[in-house]
ChimeraX commands (.cxc) that place a marker at each C-alpha (Angstrom):
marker #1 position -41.56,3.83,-3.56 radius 0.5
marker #1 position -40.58,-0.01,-3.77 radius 0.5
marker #1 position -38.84,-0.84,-6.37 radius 0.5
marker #1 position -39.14,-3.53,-8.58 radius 0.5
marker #1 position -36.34,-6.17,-9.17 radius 0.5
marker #1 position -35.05,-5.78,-12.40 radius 0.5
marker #1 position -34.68,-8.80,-15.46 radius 0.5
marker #1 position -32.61,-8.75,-17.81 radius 0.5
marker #1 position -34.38,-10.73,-19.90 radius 0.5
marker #1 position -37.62,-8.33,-19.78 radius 0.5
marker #1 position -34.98,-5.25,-20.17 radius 0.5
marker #1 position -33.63,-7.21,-22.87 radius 0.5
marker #1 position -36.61,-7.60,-24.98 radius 0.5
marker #1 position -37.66,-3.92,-24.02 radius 0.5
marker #1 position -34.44,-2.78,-26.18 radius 0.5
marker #1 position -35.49,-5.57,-28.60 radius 0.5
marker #1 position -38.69,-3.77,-29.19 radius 0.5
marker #1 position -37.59,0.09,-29.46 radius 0.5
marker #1 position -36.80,2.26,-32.69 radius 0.5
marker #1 position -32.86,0.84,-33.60 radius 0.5
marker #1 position -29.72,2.77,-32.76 radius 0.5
marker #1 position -27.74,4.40,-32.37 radius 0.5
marker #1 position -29.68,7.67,-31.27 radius 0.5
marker #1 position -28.43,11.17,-30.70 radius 0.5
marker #1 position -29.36,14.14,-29.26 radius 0.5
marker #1 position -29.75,17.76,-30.56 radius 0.5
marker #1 position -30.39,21.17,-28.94 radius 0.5
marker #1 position -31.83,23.49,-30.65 radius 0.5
marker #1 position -33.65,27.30,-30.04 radius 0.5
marker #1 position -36.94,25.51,-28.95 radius 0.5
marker #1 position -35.71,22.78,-27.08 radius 0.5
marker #1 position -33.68,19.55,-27.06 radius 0.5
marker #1 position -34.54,16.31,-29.15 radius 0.5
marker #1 position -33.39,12.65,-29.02 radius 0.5
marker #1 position -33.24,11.73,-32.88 radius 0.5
marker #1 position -32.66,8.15,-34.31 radius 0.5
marker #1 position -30.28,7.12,-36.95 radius 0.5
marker #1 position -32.70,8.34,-39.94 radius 0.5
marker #1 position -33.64,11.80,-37.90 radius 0.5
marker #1 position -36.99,10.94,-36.81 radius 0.5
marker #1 position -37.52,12.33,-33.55 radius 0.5
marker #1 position -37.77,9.65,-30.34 radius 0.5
marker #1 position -38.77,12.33,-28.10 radius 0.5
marker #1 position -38.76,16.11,-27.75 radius 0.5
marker #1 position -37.83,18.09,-24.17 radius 0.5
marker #1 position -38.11,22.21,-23.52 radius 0.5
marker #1 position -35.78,22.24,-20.63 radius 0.5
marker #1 position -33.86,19.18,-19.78 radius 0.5
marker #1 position -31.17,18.76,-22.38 radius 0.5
marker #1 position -29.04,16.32,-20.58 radius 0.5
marker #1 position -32.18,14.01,-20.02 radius 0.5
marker #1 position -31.81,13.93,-23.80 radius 0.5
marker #1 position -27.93,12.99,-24.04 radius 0.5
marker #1 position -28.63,10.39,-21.37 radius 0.5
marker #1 position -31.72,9.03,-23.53 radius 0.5
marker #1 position -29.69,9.11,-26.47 radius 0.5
marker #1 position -27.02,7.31,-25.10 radius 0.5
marker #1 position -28.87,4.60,-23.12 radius 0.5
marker #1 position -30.18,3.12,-26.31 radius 0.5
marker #1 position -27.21,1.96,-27.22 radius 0.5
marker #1 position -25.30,1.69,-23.42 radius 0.5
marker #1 position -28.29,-0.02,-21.85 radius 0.5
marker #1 position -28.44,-3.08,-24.30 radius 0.5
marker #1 position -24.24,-3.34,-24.22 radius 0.5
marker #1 position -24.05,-3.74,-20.28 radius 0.5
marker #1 position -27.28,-6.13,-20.25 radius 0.5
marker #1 position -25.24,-8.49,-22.48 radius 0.5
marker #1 position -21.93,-7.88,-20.74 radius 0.5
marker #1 position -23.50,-9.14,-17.78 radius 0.5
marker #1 position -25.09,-11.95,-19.25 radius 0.5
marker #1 position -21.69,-13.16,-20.50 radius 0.5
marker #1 position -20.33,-13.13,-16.88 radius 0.5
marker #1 position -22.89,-14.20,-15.10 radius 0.5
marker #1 position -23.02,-17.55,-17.21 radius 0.5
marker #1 position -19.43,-17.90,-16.94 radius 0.5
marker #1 position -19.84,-17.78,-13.38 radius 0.5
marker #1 position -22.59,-20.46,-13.06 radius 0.5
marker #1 position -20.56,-22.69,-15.42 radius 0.5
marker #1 position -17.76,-22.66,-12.32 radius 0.5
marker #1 position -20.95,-22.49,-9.91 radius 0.5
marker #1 position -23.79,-24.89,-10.56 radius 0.5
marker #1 position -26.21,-22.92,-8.85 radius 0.5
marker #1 position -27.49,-19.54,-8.15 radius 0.5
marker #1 position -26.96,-20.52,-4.61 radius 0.5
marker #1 position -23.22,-21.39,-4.82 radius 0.5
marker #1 position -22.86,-18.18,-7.26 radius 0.5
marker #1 position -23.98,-16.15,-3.91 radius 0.5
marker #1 position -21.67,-17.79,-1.45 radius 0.5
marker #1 position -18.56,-17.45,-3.81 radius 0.5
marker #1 position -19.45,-13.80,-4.04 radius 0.5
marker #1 position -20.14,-13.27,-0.50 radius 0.5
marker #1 position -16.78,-15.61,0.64 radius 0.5
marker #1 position -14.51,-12.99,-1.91 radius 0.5
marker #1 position -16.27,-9.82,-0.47 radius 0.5
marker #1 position -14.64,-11.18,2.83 radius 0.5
marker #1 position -11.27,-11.89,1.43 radius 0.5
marker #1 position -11.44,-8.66,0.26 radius 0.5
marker #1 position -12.00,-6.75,3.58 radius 0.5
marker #1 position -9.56,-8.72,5.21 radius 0.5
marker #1 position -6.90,-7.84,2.29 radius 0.5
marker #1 position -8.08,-4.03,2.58 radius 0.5
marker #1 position -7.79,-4.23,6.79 radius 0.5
marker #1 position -3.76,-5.94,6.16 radius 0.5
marker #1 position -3.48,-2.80,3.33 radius 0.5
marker #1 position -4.17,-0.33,6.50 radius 0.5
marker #1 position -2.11,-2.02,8.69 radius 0.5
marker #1 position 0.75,-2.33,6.55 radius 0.5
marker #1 position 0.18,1.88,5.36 radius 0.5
marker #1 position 0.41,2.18,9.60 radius 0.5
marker #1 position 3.25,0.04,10.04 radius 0.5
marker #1 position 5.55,1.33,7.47 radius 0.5
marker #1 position 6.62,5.01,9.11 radius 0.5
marker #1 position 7.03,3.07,12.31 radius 0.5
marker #1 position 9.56,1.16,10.12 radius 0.5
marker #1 position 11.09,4.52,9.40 radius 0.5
marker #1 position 11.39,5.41,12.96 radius 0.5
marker #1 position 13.18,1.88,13.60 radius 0.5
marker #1 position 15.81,2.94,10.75 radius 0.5
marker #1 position 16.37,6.15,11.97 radius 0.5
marker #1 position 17.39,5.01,15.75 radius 0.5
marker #1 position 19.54,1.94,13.78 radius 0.5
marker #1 position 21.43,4.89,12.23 radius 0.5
marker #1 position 21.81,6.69,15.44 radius 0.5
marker #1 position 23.22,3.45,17.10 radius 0.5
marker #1 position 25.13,2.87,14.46 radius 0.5
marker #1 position 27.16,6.39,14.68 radius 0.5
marker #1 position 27.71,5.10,18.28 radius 0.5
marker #1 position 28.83,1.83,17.18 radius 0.5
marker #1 position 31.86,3.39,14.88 radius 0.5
marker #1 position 33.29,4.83,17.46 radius 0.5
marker #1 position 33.81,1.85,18.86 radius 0.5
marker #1 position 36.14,1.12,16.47 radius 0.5
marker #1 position 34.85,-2.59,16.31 radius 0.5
marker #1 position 37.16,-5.51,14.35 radius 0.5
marker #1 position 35.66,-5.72,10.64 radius 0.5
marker #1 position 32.92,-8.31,10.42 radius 0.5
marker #1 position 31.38,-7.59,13.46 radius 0.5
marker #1 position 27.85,-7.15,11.77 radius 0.5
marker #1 position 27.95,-10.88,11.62 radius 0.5
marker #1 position 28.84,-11.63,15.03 radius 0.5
marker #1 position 26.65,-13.97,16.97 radius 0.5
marker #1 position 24.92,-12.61,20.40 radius 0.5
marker #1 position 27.87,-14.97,22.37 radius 0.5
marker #1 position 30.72,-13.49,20.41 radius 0.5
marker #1 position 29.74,-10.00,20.77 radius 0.5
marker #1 position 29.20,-10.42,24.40 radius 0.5
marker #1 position 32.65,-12.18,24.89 radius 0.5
marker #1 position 34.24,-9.18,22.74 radius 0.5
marker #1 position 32.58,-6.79,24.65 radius 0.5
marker #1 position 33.69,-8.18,28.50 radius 0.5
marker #1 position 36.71,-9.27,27.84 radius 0.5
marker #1 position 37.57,-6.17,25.95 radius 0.5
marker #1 position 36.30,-3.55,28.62 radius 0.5
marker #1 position 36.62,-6.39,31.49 radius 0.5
marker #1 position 38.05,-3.73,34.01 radius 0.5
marker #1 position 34.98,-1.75,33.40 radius 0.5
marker #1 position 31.72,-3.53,33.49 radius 0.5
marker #1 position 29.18,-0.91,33.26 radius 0.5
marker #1 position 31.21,0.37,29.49 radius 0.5
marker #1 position 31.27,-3.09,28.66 radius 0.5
marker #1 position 27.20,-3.75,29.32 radius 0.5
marker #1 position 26.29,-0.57,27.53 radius 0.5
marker #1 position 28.54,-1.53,24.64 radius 0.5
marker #1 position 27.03,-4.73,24.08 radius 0.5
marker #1 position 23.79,-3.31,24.68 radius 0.5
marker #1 position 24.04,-1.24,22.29 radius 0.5
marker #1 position 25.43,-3.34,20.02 radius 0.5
marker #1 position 22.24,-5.36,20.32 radius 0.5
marker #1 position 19.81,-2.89,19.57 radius 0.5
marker #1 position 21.54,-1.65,16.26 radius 0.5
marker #1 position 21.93,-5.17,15.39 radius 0.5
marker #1 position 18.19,-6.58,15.68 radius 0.5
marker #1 position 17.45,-3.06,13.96 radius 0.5
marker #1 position 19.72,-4.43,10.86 radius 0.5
marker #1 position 18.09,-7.63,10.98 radius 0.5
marker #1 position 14.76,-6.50,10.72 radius 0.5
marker #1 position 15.85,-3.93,7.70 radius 0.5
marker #1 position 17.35,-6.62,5.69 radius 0.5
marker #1 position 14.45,-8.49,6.75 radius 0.5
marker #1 position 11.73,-6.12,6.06 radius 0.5
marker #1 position 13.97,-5.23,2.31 radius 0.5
marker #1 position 13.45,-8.96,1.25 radius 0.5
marker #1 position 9.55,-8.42,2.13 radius 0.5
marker #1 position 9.06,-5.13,0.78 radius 0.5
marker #1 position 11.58,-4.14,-1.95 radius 0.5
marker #1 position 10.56,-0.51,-1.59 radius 0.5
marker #1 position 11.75,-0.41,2.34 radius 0.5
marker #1 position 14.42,1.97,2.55 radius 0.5
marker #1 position 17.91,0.98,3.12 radius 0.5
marker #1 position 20.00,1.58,6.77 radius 0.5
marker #1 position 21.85,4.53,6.48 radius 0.5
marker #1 position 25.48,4.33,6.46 radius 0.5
marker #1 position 26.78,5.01,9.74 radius 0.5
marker #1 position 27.64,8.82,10.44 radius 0.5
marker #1 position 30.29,10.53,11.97 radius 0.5
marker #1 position 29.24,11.57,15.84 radius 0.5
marker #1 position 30.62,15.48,14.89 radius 0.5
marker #1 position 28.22,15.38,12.01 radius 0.5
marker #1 position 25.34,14.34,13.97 radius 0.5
marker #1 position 26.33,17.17,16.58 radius 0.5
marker #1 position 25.75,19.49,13.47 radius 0.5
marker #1 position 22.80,18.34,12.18 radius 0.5
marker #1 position 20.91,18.87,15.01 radius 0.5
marker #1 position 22.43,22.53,15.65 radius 0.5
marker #1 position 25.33,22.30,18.41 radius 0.5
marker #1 position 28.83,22.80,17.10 radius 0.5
marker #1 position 30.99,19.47,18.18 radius 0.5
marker #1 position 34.34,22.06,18.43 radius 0.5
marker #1 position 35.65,21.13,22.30 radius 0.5
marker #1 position 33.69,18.27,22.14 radius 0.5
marker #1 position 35.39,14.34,23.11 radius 0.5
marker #1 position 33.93,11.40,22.39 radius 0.5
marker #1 position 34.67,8.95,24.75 radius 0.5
marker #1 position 35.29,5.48,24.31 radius 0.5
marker #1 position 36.25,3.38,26.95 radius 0.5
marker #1 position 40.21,2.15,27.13 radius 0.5
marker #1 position 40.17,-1.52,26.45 radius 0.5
marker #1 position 42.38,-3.19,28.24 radius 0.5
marker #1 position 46.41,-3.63,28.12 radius 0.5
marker #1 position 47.17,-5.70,24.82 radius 0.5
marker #1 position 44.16,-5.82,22.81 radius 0.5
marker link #1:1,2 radius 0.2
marker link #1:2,3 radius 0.2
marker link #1:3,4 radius 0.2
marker link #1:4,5 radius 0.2
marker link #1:5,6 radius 0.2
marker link #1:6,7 radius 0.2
marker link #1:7,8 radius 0.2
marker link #1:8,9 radius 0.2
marker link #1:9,10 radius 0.2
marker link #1:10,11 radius 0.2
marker link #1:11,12 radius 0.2
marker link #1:12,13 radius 0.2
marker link #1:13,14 radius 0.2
marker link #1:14,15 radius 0.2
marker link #1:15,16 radius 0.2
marker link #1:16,17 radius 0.2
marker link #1:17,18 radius 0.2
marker link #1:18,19 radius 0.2
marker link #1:19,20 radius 0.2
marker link #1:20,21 radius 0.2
marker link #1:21,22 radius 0.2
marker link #1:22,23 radius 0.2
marker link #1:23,24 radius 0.2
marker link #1:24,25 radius 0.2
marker link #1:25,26 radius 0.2
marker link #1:26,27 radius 0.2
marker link #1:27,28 radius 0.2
marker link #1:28,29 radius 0.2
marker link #1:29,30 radius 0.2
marker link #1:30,31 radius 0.2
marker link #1:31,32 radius 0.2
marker link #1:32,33 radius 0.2
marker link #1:33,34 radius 0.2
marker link #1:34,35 radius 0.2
marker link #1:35,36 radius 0.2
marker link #1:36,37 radius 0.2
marker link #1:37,38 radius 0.2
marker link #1:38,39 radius 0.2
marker link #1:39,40 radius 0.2
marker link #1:40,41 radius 0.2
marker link #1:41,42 radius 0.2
marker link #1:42,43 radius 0.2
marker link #1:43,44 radius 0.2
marker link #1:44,45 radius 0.2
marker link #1:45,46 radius 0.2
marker link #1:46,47 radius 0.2
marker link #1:47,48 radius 0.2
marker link #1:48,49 radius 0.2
marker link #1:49,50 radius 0.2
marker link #1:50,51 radius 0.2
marker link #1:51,52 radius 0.2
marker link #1:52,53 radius 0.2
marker link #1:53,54 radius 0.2
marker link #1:54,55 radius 0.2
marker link #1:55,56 radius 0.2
marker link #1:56,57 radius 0.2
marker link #1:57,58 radius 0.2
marker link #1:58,59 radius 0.2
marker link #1:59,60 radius 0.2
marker link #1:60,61 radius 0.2
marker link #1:61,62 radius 0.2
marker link #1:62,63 radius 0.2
marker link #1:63,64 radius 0.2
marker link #1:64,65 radius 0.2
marker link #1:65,66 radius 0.2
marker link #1:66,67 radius 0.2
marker link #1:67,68 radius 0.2
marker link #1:68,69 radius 0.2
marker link #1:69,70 radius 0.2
marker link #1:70,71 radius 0.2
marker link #1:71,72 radius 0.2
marker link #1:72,73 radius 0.2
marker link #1:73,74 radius 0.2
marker link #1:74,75 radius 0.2
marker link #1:75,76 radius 0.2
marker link #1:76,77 radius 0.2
marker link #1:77,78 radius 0.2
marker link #1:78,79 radius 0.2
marker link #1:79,80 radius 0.2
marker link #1:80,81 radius 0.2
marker link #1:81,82 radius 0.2
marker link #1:82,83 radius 0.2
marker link #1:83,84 radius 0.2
marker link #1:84,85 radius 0.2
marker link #1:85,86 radius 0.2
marker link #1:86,87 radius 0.2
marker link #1:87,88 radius 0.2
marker link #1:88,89 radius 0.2
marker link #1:89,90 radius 0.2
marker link #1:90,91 radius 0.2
marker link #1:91,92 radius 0.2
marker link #1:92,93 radius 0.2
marker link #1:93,94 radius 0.2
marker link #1:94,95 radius 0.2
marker link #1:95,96 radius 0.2
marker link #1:96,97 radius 0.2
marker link #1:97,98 radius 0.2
marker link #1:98,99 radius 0.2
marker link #1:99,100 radius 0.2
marker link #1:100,101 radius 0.2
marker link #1:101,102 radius 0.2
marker link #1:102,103 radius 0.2
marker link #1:103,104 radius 0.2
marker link #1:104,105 radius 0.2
marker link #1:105,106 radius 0.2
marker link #1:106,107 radius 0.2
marker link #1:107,108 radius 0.2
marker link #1:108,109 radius 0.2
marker link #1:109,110 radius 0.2
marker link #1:110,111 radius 0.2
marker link #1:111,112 radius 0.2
marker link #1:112,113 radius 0.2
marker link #1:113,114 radius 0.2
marker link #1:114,115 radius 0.2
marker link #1:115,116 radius 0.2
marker link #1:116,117 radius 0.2
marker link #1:117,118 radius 0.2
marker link #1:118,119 radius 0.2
marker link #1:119,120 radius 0.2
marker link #1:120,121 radius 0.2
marker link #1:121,122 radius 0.2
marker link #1:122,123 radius 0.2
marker link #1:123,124 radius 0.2
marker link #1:124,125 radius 0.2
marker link #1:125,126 radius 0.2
marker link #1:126,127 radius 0.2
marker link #1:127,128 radius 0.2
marker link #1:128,129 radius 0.2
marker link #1:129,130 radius 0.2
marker link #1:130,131 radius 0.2
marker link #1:131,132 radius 0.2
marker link #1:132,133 radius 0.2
marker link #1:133,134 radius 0.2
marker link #1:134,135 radius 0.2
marker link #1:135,136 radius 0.2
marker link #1:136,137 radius 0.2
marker link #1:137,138 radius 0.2
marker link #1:138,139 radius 0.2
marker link #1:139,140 radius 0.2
marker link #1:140,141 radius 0.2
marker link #1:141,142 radius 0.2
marker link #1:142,143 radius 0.2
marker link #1:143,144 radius 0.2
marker link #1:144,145 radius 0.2
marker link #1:145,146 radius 0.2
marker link #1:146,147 radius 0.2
marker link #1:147,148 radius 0.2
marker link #1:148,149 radius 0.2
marker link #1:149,150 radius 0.2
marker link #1:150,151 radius 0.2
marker link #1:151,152 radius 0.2
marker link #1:152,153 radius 0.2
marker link #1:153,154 radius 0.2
marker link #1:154,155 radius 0.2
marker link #1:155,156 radius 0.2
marker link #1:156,157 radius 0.2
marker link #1:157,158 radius 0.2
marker link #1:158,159 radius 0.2
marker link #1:159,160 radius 0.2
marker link #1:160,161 radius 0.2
marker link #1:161,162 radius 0.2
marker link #1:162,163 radius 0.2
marker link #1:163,164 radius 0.2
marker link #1:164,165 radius 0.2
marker link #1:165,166 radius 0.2
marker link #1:166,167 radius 0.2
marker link #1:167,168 radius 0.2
marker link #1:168,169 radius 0.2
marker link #1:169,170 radius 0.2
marker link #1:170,171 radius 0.2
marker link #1:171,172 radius 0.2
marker link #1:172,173 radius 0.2
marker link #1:173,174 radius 0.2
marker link #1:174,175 radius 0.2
marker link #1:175,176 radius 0.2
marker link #1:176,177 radius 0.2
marker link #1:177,178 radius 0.2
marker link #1:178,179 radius 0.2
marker link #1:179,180 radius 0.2
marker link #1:180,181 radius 0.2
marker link #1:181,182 radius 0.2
marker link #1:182,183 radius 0.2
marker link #1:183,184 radius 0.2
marker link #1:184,185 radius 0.2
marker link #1:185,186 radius 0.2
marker link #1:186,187 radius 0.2
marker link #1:187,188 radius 0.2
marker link #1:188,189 radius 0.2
marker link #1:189,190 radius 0.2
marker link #1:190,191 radius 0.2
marker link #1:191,192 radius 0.2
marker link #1:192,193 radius 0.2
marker link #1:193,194 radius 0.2
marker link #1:194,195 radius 0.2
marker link #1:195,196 radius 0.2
marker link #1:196,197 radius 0.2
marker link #1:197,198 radius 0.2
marker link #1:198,199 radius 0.2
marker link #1:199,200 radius 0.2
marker link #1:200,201 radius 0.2
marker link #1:201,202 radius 0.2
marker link #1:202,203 radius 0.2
marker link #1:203,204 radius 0.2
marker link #1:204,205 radius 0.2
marker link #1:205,206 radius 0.2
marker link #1:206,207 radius 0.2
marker link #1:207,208 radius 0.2
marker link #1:208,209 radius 0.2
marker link #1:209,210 radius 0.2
marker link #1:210,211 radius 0.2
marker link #1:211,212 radius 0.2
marker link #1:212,213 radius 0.2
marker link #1:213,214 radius 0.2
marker link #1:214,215 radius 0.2
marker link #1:215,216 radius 0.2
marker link #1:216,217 radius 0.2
marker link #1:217,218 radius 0.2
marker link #1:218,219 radius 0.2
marker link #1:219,220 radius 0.2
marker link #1:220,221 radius 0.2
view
């Protein structure tokens, strides 16, 4: 069945013309009745009692929302001179609005990867300690860590690469934190760094005989 488009105008006058509200609606033992405001009964029904609540109410509901969106809609064509420019608005914010739903997903995906990225910056960070590092070296620039790191461990190259290495990846991990905590007030902080024996016992094996190595830096330093 097609249905016809409705107007407000024509709903508005069909409101205009029925018995006044408010209505309500009334079961009783042989049925259910819509009543008006002086009892006269609108219409009777054996069976369908919440046709008659929705009956009731609609005399009252219908003629509200029909006004409501009267009220809008000319607001809306007083910022849009025409019906035409009404539609495009509408149809340009429905797009906004997908596109602000599609970032809403991809941020919801993005943020336990974010977790994942704070967990390994903790990890590298227990690693880091036990380097024993001079105090402000979460500031250090990329040239002065790699000039601590060689010259430090200059007799052994492949300690000295993996330190600064390392040092690397825990320190882009900070700077996207402290990034990301600027963006997103709500991102969790870094972890403070952890002692190595107590990330031996969180994850089951008892550090007891264990030695953490760090590699002798050279005479003098």
């Amino acid at each position: 069945m097609t249905q016809t488009p409705r107007d407000w105008q024509n709903d508005m006058e069909m409101c205009d013309a029925a018995t006044p509200g408010p209505w309500q609606a009334i079961d009783v033992a042989d049925g259910a009745f819509v009543l008006d405001a002086e009892y006269n009964v609108i219409a009777a029904m054996v069976e369908y009692t919440d046709d008659t609540s929705f009956a009731a109410e609609a005399r009252t509901a219908l003629p509200y929302w029909i006004q409501e969106s009267k009220k809008w809609r000319e607001e809306a064509l007083r910022k849009y001179p025409t019906p035409e420019a009404y539609e495009a608005a509408c149809t340009a914010l429905e797009k906004h609005r997908a596109r602000a739903d599609a970032a809403e997903a991809r941020e919801q995906r993005l943020k336990p990867e974010i977790g994942k990225c704070l967990v390994a910056g903790n990890s590298l960070a227990s690693i880091i300690m036990g380097y024993e590092l001079p105090e402000g070296h979460e500031d250090w620039s990329y040239q002065t860590a790699n000039a601590y790191f060689y010259d430090t461990y200059y007799n052994d190259r492949k300690s000295a690469y993996e330190g600064y290495e390392t040092w690397l990846a825990w320190k882009a991990i900070m700077d996207v934190s402290h990034n990301l905590a600027s963006l997103y007030p709500d991102t969790p902080a870094p972890a403070a760094a952890e002692d190595p024996n107590e990330v031996l016992r969180r994850n089951g094996i008892d550090p007891t005989g264990w030695t953490w190595h760090t590699p002798a830096p050279k005479e003098g330093v």
